[in-house]
C-alpha positions in Angstrom: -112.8 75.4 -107.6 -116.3 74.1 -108.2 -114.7 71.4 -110.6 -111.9 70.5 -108.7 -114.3 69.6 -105.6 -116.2 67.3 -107.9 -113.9 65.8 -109.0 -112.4 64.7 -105.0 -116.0 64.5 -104.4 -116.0 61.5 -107.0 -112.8 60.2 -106.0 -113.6 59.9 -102.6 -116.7 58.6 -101.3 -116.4 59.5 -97.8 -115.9 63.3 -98.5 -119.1 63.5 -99.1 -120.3 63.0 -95.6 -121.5 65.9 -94.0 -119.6 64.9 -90.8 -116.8 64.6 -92.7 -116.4 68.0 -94.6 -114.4 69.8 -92.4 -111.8 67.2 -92.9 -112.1 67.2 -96.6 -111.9 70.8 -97.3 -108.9 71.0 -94.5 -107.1 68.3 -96.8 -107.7 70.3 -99.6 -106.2 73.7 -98.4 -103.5 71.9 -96.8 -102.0 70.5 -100.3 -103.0 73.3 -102.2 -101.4 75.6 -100.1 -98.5 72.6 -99.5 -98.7 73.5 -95.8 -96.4 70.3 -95.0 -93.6 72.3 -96.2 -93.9 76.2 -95.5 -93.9 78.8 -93.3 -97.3 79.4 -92.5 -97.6 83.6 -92.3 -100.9 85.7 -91.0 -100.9 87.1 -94.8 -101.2 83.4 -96.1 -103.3 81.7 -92.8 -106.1 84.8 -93.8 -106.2 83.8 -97.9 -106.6 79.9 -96.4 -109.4 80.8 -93.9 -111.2 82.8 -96.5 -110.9 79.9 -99.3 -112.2 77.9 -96.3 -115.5 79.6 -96.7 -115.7 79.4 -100.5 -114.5 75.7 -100.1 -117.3 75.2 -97.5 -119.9 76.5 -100.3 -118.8 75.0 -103.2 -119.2 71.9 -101.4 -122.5 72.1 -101.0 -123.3 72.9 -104.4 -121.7 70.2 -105.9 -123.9 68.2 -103.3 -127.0 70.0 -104.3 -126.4 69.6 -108.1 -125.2 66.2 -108.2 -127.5 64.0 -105.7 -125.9 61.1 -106.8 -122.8 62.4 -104.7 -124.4 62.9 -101.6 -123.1 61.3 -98.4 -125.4 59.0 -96.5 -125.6 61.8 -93.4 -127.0 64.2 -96.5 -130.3 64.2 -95.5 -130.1 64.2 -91.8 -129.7 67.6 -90.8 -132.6 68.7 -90.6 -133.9 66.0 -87.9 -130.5 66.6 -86.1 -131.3 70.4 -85.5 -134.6 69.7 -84.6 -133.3 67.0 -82.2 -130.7 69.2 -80.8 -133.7 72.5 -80.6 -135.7 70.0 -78.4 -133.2 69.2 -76.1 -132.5 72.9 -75.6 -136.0 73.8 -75.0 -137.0 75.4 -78.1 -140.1 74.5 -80.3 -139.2 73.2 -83.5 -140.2 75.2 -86.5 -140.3 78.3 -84.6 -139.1 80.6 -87.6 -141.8 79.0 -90.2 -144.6 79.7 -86.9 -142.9 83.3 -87.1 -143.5 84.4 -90.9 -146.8 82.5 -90.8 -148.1 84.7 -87.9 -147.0 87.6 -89.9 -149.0 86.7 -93.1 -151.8 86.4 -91.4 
């Protein structure tokens, strides 16, 4: 699996975009599973939701191994969580502030 994602990965440039992994890894399951032309049963929909997961992980560490792979959204999750926490009311970094308070 972790090979076979690379190698898409490689392939296909826009893949690698965080915004766009959903998409990707739906693509994948779909002609793996050649969805286009079968039945789709609850036995075979569970297998595809659980290689879904795996899928979802594999991606990432094919990201986190090969940097030279990594969309151009990569790095920005991290600014959009804290962007999003702010506009919920939340204070950003609120778990780090947790386990510091506790160390000290």
């Amino acid at each position: 699996m972790y090979e076979e994602v690379k190698r898409h990965l490689q392939k296909m440039p826009l893949a690698r975009e965080r915004a766009k992994k959903m998409q990707f890894i739906s693509w994948l399951l779909w002609n793996k599973w050649n969805l286009g032309n079968r039945e789709l049963t609850q036995p075979v929909l569970r297998t595809i939701i659980e290689e879904s997961g795996s899928y979802d992980r594999v991606w990432r560490k094919v990201l986190q191994d090969c940097p030279n792979l990594r969309g151009s959204d990569y790095e920005d999750k991290k600014a959009l969580s804290e962007n999003t926490q702010i506009a919920l009311g939340y204070e950003t970094g609120y778990i780090g502030n947790g386990k510091k308070l506790k160390t000290l």
